[in-house]
DOKE-522478 format. One line per field, with one value per residue (C-alpha): y, z, x; residue in one letter; residue number from 1. Coordinates in nm, 3 decimals, m for minus. Layout:
north: Y, ...
up: Z, ...
east: X, ...
resn: a, ...
resi: NUM, ...
//
This chain:
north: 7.383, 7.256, 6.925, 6.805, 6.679, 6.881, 6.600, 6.597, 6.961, 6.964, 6.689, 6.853, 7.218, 7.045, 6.823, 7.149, 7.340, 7.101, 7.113, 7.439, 7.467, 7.253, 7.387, 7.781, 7.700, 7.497, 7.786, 8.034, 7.835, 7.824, 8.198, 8.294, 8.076, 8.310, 8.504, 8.205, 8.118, 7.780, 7.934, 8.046, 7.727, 7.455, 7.272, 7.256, 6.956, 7.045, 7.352, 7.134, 6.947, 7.197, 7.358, 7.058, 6.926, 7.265, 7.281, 6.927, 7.020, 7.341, 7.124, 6.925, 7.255, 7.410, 7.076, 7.074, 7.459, 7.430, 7.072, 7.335, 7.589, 7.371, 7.225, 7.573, 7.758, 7.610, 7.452, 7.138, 7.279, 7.466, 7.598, 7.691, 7.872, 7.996, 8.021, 8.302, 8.249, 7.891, 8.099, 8.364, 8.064, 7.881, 8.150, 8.230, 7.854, 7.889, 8.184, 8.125, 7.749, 7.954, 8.206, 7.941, 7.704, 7.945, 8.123, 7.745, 7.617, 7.954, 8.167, 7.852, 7.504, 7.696, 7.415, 7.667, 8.040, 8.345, 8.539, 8.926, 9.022, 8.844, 9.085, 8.961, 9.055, 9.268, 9.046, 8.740, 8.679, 8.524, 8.585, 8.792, 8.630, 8.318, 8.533, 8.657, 8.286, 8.171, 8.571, 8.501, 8.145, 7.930, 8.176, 8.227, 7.871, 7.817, 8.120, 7.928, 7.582, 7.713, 7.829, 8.133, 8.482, 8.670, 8.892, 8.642, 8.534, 8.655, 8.467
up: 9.686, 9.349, 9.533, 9.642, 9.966, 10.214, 10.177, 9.792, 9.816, 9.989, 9.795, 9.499, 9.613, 9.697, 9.343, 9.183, 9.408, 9.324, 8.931, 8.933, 9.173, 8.981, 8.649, 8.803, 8.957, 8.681, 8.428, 8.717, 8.773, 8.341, 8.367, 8.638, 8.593, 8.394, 8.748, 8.842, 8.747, 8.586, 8.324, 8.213, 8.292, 8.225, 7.921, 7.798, 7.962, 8.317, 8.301, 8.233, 8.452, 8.731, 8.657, 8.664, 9.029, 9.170, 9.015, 9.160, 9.490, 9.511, 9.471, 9.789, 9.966, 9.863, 9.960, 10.310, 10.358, 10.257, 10.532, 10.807, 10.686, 10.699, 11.032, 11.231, 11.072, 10.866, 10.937, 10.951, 10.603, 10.442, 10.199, 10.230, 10.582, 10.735, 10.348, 10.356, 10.723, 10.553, 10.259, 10.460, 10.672, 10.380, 10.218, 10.556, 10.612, 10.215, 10.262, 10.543, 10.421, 10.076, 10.278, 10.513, 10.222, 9.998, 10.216, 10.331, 9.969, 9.813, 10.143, 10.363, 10.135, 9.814, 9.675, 9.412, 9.311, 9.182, 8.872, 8.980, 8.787, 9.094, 9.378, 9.699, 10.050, 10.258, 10.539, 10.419, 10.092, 9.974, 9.617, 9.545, 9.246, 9.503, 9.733, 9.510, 9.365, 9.697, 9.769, 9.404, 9.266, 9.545, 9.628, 9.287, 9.251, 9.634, 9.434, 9.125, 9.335, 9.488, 9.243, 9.296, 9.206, 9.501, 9.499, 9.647, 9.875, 10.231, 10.502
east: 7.301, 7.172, 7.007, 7.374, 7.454, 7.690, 7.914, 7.890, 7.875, 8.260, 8.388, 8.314, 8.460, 8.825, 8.843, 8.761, 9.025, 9.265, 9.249, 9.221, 9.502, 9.698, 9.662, 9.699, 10.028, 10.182, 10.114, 10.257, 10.607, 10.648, 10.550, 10.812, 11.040, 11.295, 11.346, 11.552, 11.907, 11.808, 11.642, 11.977, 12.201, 11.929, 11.785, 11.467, 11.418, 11.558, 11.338, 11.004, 11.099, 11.172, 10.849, 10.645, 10.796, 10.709, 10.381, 10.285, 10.468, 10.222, 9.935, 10.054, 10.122, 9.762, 9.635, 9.806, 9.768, 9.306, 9.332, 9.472, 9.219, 8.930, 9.020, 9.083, 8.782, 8.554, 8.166, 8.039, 7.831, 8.145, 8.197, 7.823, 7.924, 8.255, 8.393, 8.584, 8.801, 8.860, 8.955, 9.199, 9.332, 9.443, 9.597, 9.794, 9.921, 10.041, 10.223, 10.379, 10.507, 10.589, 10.796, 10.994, 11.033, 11.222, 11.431, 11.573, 11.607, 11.733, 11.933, 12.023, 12.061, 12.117, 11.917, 11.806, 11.885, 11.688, 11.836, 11.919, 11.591, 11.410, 11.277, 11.276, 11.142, 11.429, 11.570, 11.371, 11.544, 11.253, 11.101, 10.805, 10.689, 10.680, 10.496, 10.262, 10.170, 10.024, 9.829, 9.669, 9.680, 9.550, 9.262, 9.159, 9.126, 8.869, 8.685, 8.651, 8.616, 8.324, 8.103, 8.041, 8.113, 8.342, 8.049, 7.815, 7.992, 7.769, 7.954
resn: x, x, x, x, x, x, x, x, x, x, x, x, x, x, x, x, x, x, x, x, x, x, x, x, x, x, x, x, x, x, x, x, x, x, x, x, x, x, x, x, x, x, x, x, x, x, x, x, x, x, x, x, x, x, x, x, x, x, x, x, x, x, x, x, x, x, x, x, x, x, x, x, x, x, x, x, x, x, x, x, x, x, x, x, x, x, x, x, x, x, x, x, x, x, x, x, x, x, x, x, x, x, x, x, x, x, x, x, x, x, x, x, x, x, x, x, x, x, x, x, x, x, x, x, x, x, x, x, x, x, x, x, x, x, x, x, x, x, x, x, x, x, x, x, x, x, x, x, x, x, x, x, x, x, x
resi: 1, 2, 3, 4, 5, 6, 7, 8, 9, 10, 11, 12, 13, 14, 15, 16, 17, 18, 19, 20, 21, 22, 23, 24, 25, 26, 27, 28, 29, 30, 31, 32, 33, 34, 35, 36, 37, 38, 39, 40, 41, 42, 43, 44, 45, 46, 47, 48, 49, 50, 51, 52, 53, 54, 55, 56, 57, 58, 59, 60, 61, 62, 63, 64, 65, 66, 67, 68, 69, 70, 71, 72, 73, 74, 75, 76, 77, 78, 79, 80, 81, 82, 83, 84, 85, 86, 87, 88, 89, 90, 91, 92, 93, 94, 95, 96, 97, 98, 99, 100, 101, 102, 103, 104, 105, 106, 107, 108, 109, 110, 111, 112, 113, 114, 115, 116, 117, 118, 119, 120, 121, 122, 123, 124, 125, 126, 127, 128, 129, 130, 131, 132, 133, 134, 135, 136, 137, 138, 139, 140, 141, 142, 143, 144, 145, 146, 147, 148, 149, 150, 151, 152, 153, 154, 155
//
């Protein structure tokens, strides 16, 4: 553990997380946000702005999502032990928030809408570039957190 503490140790893991988080998703909602409808009908400046509320918004979800990880499956010495059910837990809770929150801001509230070039998930109506984010950004960014190659990873 490089002479850190396990506390130090998991402190440092969940800053890194959430930079890396941060700065994954922000560069993701810019990247996909022509497979909405506001990238048509808004301004420069509404689609920064869009982009940067989601982007901070993910980093609360990602936040909330590794919390309910670490609580139903990690160790007392995570990220050291238990790493990767933290890892597939957080991923889950993500996913699932990512799935219920767009299909009641984009089928039910129409609080936002996708541009036809948008696939979505049959049924669902939810996006899979949405989908997609929180399978690849979020645990990308516990990889890169921890340290360590997904190679090394033994537990």
């Amino acid at each position: 553990m490089n002479g850190q503490t396990v506390a130090t140790r998991w402190l440092s893991v969940l800053r890194r997380y959430l930079l890396a988080a941060g700065a994954g998703n922000l560069v993701w909602e810019f990247g996909q946000m022509p497979l909405y409808t506001l990238w048509q009908s808004g301004t420069r400046r509404e689609i920064a702005l869009a982009a940067l509320h989601c982007a901070a918004g993910d980093v609360g979800i990602a936040a909330g999502a590794l919390a309910l990880g670490l609580a139903f499956a990690a160790a007392p010495d995570w990220p050291e032990v238990r790493f990767i059910p933290v890892l597939f837990a957080a991923t889950a809770f993500g996913v699932s928030y990512t799935v219920y929150s767009e299909h009641l801001n984009v089928v039910v509230r129409q609080a936002w809408a996708y541009a036809p070039a948008m696939p979505v998930l049959p049924g669902l109506g939810t996006g899979l570039a949405p989908l997609l984010q929180w399978l690849l950004v979020p645990p990308l960014a516990l990889l890169w957190a921890r340290g360590r190659s997904a190679a090394s990873i033994n537990r």
